[in-house]
N, C-alpha and C positions, 0 to 999 in steps of 0.2 A: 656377535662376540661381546660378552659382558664386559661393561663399563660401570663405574658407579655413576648414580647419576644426582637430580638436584636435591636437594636438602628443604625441599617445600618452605624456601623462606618468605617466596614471592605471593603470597595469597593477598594483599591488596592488590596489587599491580595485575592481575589476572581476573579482575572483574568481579571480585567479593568486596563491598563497602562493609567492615567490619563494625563499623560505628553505628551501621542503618539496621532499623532494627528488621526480624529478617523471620521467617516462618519455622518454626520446631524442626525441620528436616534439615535445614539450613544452617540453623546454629549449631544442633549438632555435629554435621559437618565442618565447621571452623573448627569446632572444637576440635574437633579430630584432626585436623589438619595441624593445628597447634601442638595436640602431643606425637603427633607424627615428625616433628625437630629432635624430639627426646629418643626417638628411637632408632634413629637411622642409624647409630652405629652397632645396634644389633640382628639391622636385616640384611637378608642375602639379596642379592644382586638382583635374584629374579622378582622377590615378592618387594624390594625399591621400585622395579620397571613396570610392574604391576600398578603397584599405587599412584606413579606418577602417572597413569599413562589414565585411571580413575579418576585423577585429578584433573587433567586436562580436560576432557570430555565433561566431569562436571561443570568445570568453570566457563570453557570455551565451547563445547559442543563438537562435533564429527572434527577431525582431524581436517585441513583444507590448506595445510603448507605443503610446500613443494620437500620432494625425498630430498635427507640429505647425501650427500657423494658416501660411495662404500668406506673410503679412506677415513671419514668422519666417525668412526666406530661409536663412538659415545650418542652421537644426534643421530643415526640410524637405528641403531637400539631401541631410542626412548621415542623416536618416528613408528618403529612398526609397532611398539607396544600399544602406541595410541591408535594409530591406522585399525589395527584388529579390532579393535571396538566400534568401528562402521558407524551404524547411526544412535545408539543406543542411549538412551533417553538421559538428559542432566540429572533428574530424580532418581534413578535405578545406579548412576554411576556414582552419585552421591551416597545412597545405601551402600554400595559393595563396596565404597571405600573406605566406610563405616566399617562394616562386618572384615575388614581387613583389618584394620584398624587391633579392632577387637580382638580377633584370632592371635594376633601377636601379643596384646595387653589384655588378656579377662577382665581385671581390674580396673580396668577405665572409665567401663562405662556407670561404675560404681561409685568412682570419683567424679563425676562431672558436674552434679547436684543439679541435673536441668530436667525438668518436666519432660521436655518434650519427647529425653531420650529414651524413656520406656517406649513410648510411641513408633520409635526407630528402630529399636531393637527388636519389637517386633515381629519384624521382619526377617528375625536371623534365622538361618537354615537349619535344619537337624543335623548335628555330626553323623557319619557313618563312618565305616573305618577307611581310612587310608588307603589305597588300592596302588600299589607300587607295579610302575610301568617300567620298560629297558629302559628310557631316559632318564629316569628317578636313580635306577640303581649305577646306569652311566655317570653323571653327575655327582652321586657321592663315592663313584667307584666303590664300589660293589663287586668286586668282580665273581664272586662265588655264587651271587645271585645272579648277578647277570648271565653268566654262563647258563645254570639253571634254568631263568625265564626261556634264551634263546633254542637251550635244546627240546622245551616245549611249542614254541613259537615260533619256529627259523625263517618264517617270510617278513619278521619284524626288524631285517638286520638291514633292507636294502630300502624299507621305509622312510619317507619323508613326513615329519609333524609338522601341526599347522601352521611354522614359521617357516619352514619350509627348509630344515634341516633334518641328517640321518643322524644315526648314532656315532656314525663315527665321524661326523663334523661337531657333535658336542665334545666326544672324546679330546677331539685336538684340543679345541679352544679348551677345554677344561686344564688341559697338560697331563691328561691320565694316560700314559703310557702302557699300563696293565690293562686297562679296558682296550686298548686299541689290539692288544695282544690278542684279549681273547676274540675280539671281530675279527680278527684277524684268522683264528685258529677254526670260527666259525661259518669262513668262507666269504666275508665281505669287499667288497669291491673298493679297494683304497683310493681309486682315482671314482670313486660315487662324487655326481656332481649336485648340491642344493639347487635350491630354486632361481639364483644369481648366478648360476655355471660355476661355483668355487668347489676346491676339492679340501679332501682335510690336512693338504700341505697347505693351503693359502692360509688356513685357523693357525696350522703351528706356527707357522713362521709368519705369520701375522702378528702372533701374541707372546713370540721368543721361547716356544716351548724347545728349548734343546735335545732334551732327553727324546723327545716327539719325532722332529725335525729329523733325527737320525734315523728312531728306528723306519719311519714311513719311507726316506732314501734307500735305506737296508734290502726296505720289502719292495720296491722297487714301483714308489709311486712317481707320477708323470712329472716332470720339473718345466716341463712347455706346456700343460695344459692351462689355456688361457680360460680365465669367466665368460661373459656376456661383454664385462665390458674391455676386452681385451687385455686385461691383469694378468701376468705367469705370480707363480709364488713369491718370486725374486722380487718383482715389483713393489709387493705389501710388507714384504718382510722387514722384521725388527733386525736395530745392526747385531744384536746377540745370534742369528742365525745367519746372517748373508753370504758369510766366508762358507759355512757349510752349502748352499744352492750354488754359488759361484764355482763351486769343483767338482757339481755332479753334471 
């Protein structure tokens, strides 16, 4: 469930001596990390989770902390961001945080006046075009497409991506009401359980979606279906929903 997460202030404290002098891959990554301060309030939630999670694996290497608790919404988010990146090398996670970097700022690497960073760049990939998936068009709700995508592709409705959520557990957390409609209209399974046994009542009423909350009771999703870790909906829910699960 999206959280915003840090603001990359901690780059000393995380095992980069900025003062030491340091190898063309290297610097250019500070650098980036530095204008990475200047942009956070114009990225979205996923490509923040993204870079922090590049970041960590640069600085620290594979992930080796303990999960944080589901309830910890923010520290589980920015846990599996990092976890998905397994063992993948300080040097590769240093460029893709680069090329991330960049994606969001063209201009960057323009302004940075450092040698090294032709040498970095590289490395950056060819654009192709953009290949919009259900969860692309879930996410921005879409619903005209989505509909579209699923009546070409209807076995993508009961699918899990490789966080191990369906479409209509991003629906909830997202608070897209319309998109749940049309999963809805497309035959999906509202009590569909993710990879932690949660349904997309736990996302609504996890993250106060009201408008959500209701219609999923309407359609007559499960209010005892507990996770893994024995959670009902009730459990996780914001006080903005609880009065609604308390009288179904």
């Amino acid at each position: 469930m999206a959280e915003f997460v840090d603001d990359f202030s901690d780059l000393e404290e995380l095992g980069i001596d900025i003062h030491e002098k340091q190898d063309p891959l290297t610097q250019a990554f500070i650098k980036a990390a530095d204008h990475m301060q200047k942009l956070v309030s114009q990225l979205d939630n996923d490509t923040l989770l993204k870079q922090y999670a590049l970041y960590k694996q640069a600085t620290e290497g594979p992930c080796t902390i303990p999960q944080p608790s589901w309830f910890d919404r923010k520290g589980r988010a920015k846990w599996d961001a990092w976890h998905k990146l397994e063992q993948m090398p300080k040097d590769e996670a240093k460029r893709l945080y680069i090329d991330g970097i960049r994606s969001v700022d063209p201009q960057f690497s323009h302004d940075s006046g450092d040698k090294g960073w032709v040498k970095v760049s590289a490395h950056e990939r060819p654009k192709t075009p953009e290949v919009q998936t259900a969860i692309d068009h879930v996410k921005r709700c879409n619903v005209d497409a989505l509909a579209e995508f699923l009546e070409k592709n209807p076995h993508e409705v009961h699918q899990l991506d490789e966080e191990g959520l369906g479409l209509v557990h991003w629906a909830a957390d997202s608070g897209h009401k319309p998109v749940l409609e049309i999963l809805l209209r497309t035959g999906v399974n509202l009590d569909l359980r993710d990879s932690e046994g949660q349904t997309a009542l736990h996302y609504a009423a996890s993250c106060g979606h009201v408008e959500c909350v209701e219609f999923l009771l309407e359609a007559g999703s499960k209010v005892d279906a507990a996770d893994h870790e024995g959670n009902l909906p009730i459990h996780v829910a914001d006080d903005t929903v609880r009065g609604l699960l308390e009288k179904s």
